[in-house]
MILUM-548943 format. One record per atom (N, C-alpha, C): x, y, z; residue in one letter. Coordinates in steps of 0.1 Angstrom, whole numbers, plus 5000, padded with zeros to 4 digits. Each point is the difference from the previous one (the first is absolute). Example, Ala and Ser with C-alpha at 12.3 -4.5 7.8 and 13.67 -1.06 7.14 Angstrom:
MILUM-548943
513249435078A499150125000A500950125000A499650114993S500950115000S499250115008S
END
This chain:
MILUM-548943
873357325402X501050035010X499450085011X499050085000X499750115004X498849945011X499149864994X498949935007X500949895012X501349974994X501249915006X500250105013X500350094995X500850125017X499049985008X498450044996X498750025004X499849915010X500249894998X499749855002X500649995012X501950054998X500749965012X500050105011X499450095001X499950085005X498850015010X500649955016X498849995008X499050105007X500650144996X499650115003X499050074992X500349934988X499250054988X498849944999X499949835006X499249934999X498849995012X501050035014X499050075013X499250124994X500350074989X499450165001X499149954989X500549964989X498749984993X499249925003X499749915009X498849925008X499950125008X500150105004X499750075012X499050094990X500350004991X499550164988X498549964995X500249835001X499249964993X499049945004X500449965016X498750005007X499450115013X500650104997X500050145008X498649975004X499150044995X498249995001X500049895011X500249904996X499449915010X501049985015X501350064999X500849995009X500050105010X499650104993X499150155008X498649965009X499249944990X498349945010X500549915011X500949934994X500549865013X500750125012X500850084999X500650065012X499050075006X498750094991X499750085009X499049935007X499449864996X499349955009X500549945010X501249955005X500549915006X500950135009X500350144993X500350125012X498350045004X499049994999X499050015004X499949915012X500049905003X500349925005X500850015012X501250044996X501050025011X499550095006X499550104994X499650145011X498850015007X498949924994X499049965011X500149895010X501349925000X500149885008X500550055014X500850095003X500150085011X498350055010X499050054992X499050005003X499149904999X500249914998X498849905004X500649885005X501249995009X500549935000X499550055017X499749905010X500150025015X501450035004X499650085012X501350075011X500449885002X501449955009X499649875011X501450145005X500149925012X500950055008X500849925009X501450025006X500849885005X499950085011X499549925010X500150005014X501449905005X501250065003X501249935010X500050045012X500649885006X500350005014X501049905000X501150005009X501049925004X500249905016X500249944995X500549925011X501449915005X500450055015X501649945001X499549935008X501149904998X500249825006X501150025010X500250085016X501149985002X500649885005X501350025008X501049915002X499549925012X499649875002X499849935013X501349975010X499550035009X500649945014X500149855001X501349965006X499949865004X500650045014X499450015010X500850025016X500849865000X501050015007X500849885005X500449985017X498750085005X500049995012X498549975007X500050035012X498549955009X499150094990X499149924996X498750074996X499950135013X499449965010X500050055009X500150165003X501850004998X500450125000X499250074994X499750175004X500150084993X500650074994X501450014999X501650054996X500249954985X500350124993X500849934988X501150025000X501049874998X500849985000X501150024988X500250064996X500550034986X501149914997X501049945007X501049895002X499549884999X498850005001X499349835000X499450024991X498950044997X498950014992X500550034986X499649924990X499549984987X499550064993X500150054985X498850094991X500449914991X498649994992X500049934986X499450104995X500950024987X499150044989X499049964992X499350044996X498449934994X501049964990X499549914996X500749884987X498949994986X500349994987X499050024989X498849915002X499949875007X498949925008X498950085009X501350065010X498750115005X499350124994X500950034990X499350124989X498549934996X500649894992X499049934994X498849915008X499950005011X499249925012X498950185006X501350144998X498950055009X499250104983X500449984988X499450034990X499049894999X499749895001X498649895001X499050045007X500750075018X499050045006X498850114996X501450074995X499150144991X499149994992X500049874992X499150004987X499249905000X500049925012X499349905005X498650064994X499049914993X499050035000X499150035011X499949865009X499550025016X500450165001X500650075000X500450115008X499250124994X500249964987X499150114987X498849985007X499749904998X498349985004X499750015011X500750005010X499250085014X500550185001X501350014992X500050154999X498050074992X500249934988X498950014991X498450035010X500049835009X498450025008X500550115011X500950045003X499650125010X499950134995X500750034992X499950114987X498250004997X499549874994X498750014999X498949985010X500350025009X499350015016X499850145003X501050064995X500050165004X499650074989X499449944991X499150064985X501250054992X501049925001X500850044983X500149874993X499950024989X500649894985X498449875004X498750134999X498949914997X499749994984X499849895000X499849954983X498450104998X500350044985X498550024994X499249924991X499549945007X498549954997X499650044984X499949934993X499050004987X499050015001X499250034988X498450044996X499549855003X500749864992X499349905000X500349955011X500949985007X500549975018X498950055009X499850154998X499150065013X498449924995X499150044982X499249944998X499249925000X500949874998X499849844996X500749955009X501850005001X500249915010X499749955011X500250135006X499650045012X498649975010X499150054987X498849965005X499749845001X500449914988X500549864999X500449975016X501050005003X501149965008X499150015013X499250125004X499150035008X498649925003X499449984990X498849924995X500749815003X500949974994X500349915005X500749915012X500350115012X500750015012X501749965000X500650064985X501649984999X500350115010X500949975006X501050095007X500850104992X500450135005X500550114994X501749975001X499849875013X501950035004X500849944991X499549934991X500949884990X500350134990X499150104996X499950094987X501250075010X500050055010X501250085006X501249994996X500149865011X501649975001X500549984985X498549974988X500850024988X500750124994X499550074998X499750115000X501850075011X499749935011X501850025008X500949954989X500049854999X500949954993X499950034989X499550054992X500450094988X500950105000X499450115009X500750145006X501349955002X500249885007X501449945006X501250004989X499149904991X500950004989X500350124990X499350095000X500050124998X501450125005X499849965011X500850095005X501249945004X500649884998X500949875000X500550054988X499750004985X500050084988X501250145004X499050055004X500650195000X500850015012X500549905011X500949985010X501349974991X501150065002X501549954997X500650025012X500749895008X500650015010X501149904997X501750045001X501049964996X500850075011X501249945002X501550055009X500750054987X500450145009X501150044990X501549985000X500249964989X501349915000X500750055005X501049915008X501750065006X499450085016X498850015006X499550025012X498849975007X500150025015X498949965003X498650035003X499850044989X498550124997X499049944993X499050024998X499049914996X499150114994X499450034986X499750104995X498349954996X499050055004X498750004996X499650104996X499549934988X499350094987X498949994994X499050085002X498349965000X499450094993X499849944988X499450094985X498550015002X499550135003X498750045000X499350124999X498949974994X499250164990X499850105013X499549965012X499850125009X501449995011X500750125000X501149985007X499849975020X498750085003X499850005014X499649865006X499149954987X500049885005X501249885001X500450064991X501449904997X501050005012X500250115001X500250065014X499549935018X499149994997X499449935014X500049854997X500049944991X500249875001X501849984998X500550024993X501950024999X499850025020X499950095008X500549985014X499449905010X498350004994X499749875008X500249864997X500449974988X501249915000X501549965007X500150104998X501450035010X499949985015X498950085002X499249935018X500049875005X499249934986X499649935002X501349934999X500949974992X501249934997X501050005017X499850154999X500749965016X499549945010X498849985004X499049925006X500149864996X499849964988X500349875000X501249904999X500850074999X501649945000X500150005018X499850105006X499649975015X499849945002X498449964998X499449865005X500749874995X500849994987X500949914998X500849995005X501050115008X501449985006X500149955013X498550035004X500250005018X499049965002X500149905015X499449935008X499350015009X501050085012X499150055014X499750165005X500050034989X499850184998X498850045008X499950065013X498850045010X499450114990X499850034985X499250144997X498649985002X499449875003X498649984999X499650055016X500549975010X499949985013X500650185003X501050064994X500250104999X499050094995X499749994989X498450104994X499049945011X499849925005X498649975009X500450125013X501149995006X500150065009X499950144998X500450044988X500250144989X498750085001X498749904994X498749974999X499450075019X500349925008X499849985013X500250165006X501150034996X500850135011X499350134992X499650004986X499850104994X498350045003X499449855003X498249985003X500150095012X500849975013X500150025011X500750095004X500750124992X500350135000X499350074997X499349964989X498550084993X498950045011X499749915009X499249965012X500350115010X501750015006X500150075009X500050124997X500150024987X500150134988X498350095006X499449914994X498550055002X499250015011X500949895012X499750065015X500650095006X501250054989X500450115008X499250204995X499949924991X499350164992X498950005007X498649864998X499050015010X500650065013X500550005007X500350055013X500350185001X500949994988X500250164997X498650054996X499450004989X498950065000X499149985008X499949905011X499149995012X500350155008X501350035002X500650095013X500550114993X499250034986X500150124987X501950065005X500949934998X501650045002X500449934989X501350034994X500849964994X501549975009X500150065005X501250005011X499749985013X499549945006X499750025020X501050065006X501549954997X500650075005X500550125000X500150094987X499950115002X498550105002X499249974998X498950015008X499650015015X500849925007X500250025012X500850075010X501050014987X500950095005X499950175001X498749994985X499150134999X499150075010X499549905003X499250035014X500249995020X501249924994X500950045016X500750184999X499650024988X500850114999X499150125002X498749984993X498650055004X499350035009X500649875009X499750025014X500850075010X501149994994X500950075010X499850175002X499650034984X499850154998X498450075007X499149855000X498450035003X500450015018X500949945006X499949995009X500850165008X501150034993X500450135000X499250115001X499449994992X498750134998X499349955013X499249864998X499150055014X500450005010X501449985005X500850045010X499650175004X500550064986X500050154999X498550025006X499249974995X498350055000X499749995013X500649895007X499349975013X501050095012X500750024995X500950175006X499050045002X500150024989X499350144994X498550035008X499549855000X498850015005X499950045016X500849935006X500150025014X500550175003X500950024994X500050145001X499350095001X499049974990X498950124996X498649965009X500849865005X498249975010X500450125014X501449995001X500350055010X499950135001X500550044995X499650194991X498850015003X498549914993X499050024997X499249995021X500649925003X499750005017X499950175005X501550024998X500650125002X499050134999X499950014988X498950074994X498650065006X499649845001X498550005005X500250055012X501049955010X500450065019X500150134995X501050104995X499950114997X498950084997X498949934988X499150054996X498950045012X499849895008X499149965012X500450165012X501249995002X500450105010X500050154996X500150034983X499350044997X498650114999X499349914999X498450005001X500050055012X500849915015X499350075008X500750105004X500950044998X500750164997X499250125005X500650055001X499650195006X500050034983X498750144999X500150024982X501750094999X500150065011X501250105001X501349925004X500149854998X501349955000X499849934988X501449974996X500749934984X501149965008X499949854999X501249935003X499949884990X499949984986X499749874995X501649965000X500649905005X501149935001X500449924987X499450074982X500549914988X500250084994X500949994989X499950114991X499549904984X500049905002X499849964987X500850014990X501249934999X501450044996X500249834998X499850014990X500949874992X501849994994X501049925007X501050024993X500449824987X499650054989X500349884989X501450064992X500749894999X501550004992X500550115011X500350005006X500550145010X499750164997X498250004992X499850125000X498550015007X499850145008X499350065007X498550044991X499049895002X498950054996X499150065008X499650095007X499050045002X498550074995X499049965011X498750044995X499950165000X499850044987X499750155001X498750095007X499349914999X498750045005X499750005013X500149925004X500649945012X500750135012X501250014995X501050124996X499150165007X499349984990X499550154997X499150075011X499049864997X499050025014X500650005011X501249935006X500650025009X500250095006X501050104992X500550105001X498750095001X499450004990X498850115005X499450005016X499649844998X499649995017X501150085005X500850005007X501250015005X499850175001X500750104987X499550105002X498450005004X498950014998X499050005006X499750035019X500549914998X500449975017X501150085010X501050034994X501250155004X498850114996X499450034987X499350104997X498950045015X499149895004X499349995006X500649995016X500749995005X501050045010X500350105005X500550084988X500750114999X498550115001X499049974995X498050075000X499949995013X500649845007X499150025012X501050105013X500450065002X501150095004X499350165001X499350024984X499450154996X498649935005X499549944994X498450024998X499349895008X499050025008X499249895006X499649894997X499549915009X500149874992X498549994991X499050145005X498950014996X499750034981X501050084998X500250094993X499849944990X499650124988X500149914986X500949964995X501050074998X501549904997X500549945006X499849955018X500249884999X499149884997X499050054998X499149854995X500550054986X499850064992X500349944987X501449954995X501150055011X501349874998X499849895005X498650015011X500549875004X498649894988X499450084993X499449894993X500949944990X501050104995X500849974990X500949935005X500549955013X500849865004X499049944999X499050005003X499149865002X500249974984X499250054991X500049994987X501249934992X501250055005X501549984996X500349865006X499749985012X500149875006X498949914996X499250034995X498549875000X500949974985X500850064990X500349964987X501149935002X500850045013X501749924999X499349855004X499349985010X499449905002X499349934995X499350064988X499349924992X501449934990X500950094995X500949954990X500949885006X500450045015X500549905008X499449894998X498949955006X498949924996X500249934981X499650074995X500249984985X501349925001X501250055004X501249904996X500349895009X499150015011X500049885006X498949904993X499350014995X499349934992X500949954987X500750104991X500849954992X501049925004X500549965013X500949965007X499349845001X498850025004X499149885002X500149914986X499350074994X500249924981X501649974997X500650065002X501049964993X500949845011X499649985011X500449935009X498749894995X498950014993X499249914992X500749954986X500650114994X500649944988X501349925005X500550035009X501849975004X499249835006X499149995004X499649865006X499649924987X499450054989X499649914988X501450004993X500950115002X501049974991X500649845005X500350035013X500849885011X498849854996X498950025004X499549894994X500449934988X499850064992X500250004983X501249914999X501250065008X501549934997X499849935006X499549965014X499849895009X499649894991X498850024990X499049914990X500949964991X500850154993X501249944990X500949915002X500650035011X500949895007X499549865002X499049985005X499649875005X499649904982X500150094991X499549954982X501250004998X500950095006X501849964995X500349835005X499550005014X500649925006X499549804994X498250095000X499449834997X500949974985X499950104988X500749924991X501449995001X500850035009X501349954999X499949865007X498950005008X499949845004X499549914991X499149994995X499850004984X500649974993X501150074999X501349974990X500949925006X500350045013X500649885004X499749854999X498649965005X499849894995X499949934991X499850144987X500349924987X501249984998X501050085004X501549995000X500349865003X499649965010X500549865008X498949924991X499350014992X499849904990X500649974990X500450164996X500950024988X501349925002X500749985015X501049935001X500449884999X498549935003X499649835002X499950004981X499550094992X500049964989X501550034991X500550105007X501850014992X500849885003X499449945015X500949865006X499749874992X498750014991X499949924999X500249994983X500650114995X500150014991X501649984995X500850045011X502050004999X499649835006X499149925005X500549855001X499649944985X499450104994X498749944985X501650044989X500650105004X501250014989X501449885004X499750025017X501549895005X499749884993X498949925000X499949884997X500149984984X499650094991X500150014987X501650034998X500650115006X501649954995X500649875005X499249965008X500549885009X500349854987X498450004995X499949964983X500950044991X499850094993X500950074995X501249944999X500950015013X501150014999X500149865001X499949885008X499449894994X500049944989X499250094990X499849964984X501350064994X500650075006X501250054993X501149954998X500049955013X501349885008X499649854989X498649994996X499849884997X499950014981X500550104996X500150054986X501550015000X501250075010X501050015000X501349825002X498749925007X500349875000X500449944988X498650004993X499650014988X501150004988X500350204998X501049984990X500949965007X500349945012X501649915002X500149884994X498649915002X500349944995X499449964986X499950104999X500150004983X498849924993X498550085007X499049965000X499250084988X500250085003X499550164992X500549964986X499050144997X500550044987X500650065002X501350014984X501350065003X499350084985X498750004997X499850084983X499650145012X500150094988X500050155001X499450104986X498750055007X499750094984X501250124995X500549974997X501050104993X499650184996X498849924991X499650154995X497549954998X499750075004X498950004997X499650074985X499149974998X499350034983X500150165000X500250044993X499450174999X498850024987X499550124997X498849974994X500950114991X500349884981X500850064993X499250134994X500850104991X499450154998X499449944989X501049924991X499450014985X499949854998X499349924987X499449894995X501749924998X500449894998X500549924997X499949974986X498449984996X499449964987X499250075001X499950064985X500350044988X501150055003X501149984992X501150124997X500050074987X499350144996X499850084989X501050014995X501050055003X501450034996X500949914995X499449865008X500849874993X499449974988X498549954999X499049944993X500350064990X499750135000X500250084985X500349984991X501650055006X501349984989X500449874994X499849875007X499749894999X499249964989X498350035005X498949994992X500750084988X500150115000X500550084983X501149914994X500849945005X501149924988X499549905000X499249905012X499549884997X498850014984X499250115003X499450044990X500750014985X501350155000X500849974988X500149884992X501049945007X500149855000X499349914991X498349985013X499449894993X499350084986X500050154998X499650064985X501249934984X501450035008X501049954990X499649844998X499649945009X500249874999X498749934991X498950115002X499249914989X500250114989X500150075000X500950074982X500549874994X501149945009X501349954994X498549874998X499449955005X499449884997X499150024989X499550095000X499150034989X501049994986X501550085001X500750004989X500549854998X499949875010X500649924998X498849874996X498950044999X499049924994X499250094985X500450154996X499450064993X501149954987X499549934990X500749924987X499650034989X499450174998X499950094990X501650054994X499650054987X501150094994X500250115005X500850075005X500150145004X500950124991X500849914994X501150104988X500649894992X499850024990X500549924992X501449954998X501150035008X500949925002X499949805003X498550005011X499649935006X499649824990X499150104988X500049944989X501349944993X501250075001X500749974992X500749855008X500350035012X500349925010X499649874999X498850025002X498949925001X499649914992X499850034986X499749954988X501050004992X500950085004X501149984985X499750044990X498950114998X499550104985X499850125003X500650044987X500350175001X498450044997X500250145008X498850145004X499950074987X499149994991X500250134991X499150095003X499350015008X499250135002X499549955016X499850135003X499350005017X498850105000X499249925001X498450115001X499550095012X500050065001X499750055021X499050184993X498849885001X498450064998X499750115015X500849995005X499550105014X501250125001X501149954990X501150155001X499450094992X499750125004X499650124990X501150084995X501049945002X500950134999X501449925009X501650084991X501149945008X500350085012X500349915011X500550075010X501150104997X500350115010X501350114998X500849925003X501450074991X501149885003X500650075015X500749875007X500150025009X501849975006X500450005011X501450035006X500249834995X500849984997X500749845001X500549985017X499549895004X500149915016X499350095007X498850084999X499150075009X498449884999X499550025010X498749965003X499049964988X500050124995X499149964990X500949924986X501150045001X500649904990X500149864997X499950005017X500249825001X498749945001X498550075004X498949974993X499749944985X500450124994X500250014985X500849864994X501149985010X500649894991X499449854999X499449955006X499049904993X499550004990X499450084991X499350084992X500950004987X501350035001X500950014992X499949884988X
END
């Protein structure tokens, strides 16, 4: 009754297969969680590069092409329809498009294949030795990559809108990155060349080409010109030196006063000095005092001054002698040597500052020179500058007709693009969103893999337990026997029990071990 409950009891029969192939159910899990937990690390990064793209609404004008007016009363929008979803998702995945995205990618030294030991060694050399061409091994070599990357491309519309989602699985994200946009480039470029017919962009970039050659030109004949005439500005430059001159010419205004003045003075002088000389020793009449007035103050010569005055008394002194004493006498010759003496020194100092009078009417002529010289070096480089100026103008003129004629184009090409989407020539696709360069891997997911790997592991441990129990067709407890054969147990031998186990809780763990055994 007791092997009958045993029997029906599915709980009892999960645990004792579990008890009984513990050992090998344990080795199966921890190798297969070994497993899980190194597959996160050896498993490559890859990374999803997205980018979107919208399909918008086309125009149908219902009026003059012509016009440039939209008409919102006339004019038509279609919604993109699942056809056009599906027409501009072909363009995207077009192989053609992969594969010239691909050779220009590998033009600019990315996604070069590496060469093998026996490729570089043997083939190579082969291929060389025999005069095979390298271009057949290329383009294979393309159309592999192609398919490759055809592979790791998912480009689909997302349902219920008009968005178009590309999704590009790859180990290095920057590169993933530059091909995801120049695809996109390239996608919009060629659905262009598909939509439209008389588009001026070729005839436009030549002239693009043209104005930019020939800006560059007037560019570098205008700097040559400036560094020829060492200016950065002519015009304020010349504005500098009309200013220079005005002040140089002020001053030597002043100087040549100045100069005529002092020539005049200096005349003066010399007539005085001369009448002087021939003077009585017993008259003093010098008609100067040597009295400079600068800023409205009174300089006079001290020295000058002094001997004056001395003469002067000398002369009253000697006056007033000749009255008392004879003209023979000794005091009047020794006053009168002492005018002579007193007067041979005013006269000499006189002298002296007429000579200082002389030099300084030498320096006042080099000063006047000098500005005369400065001035005429103001004047040649302002002419100088002028002429570069009036070069400079022929090269500005010729540069606002070098911009008129380019927006002339321009606007032209604009009018002829604005035509365009009237009539509904253009592409009406739009990048929505460009790629961004994701933070973290896509693949491996640790966190997923794991927990996963750990029960998938559980799992396949129980599963070959239970297999092993369902091909192992040994006796295990003698109930099995009775079942089985239909003859009673009189004795059970178990050469490896040393001893009974402690008795234990009834419906605990080890009890239900134990009960097979029973």
């Amino acid at each position: 009754m007791n092997a009958i409950a045993r029997s029906e009891n599915p709980l009892h029969e999960f645990l004792r297969i579990l008890f009984a192939n513990l050992p090998l159910i344990r080795r199966v899990f921890l190798v297969f969680a070994a497993i899980a937990l190194l597959l996160p690390l050896l498993m490559q990064k890859v990374y999803d590069i997205e980018a979107e793209v919208m399909v918008q609404s086309k125009k149908v004008a219902q009026t003059d092409p012509a016009n440039a007016g939209l008409h919102q009363d006339t004019d038509k929008f279609l919604p993109p329809t699942l056809a056009d979803m599906e027409t501009e998702s072909s363009i995207l995945r077009s192989p053609e498009l992969v594969r010239g995205t691909l050779a220009k990618l590998r033009e600019q030294g990315h996604f070069q294949p590496e060469k093998s030991l026996l490729s570089s060694n043997l083939i190579d050399p082969l291929r060389n030795l025999f005069g095979s061409e390298e271009t057949v091994a290329r383009d294979r070599a393309l159309d592999l990559l192609t398919l490759q990357v055809l592979e790791d491309l998912k480009i689909s519309p997302l349902p219920g809108s008009n968005v178009i989602s590309v999704v590009y699985r790859s180990a290095d994200p920057q590169l993933g990155m530059l091909f995801v946009n120049q695809l996109l480039d390239d996608y919009l470029r060629q659905r262009h060349e598909l939509h439209s017919n008389d588009l001026p962009e070729d005839f436009y970039e030549q002239k693009k080409a043209q104005y930019q050659e020939r800006l560059k030109a007037l560019e570098t004949r205008r700097l040559k010109l400036l560094e020829e005439i060492r200016a950065a500005n002519p015009q304020e430059e010349i504005t500098f030196r009309l200013n220079a001159i005005n002040q140089e010419e002020q001053a030597l205004n002043q100087h040549r006063d100045r100069q005529l003045e002092n020539q005049r003075w200096l005349e003066h002088l010399k007539q005085a000095l001369d009448a002087a000389q021939k003077a009585k020793v017993t008259s003093h009449s010098f008609p100067y005092t040597f009295t400079r007035i600068v800023d409205n103050v009174a300089l006079e010569d001290r020295e000058i001054r002094q001997l004056s005055s001395r003469l002067i008394e000398q002369i009253s002194q000697y006056g007033f002698d000749s009255e008392i004493y004879q003209q023979n006498s000794v005091p009047m010759k020794t006053a009168l040597a002492q005018i002579q003496r007193t007067r041979q020194q005013f006269l000499q100092l006189v002298g002296s500052r007429i000579r200082e009078r002389e030099k300084e009417l030498e320096v006042l002529a080099g000063v006047i020179a000098q500005k005369k010289e400065r001035i005429d070096e103001y004047k040649k480089r302002i002419r100088e500058l002028q002429d570069a100026q009036s070069s400079l103008r022929q090269l500005d003129t010729e540069t606002e007709a070098l911009h008129q004629a380019f927006f002339t184009y321009t606007q032209r090409y604009e009018e002829s693009r604005s035509r365009s989407l009237l009539d509904g020539g253009l592409s009406n696709a739009r990048i929505l969103s460009r790629p961004l360069e994701p933070s973290e891997a896509s693949s491996p997911k640790p966190l997923l893999i794991i927990p996963l790997g750990l029960l998938t592991a559980l799992l396949l441990a129980l599963a070959v337990g239970y297999i092993r129990e369902l091909f192992d067709h040994r006796f295990k407890y003698p109930t099995q026997i009775t079942q089985q054969l239909g003859l009673p147990v009189l004795m059970t031998i178990n050469a490896e029990q040393e001893a009974l186990p402690p008795p234990t809780r009834a419906r605990s763990l080890p009890w239900i071990r134990q009960q097979p055994n029973d």
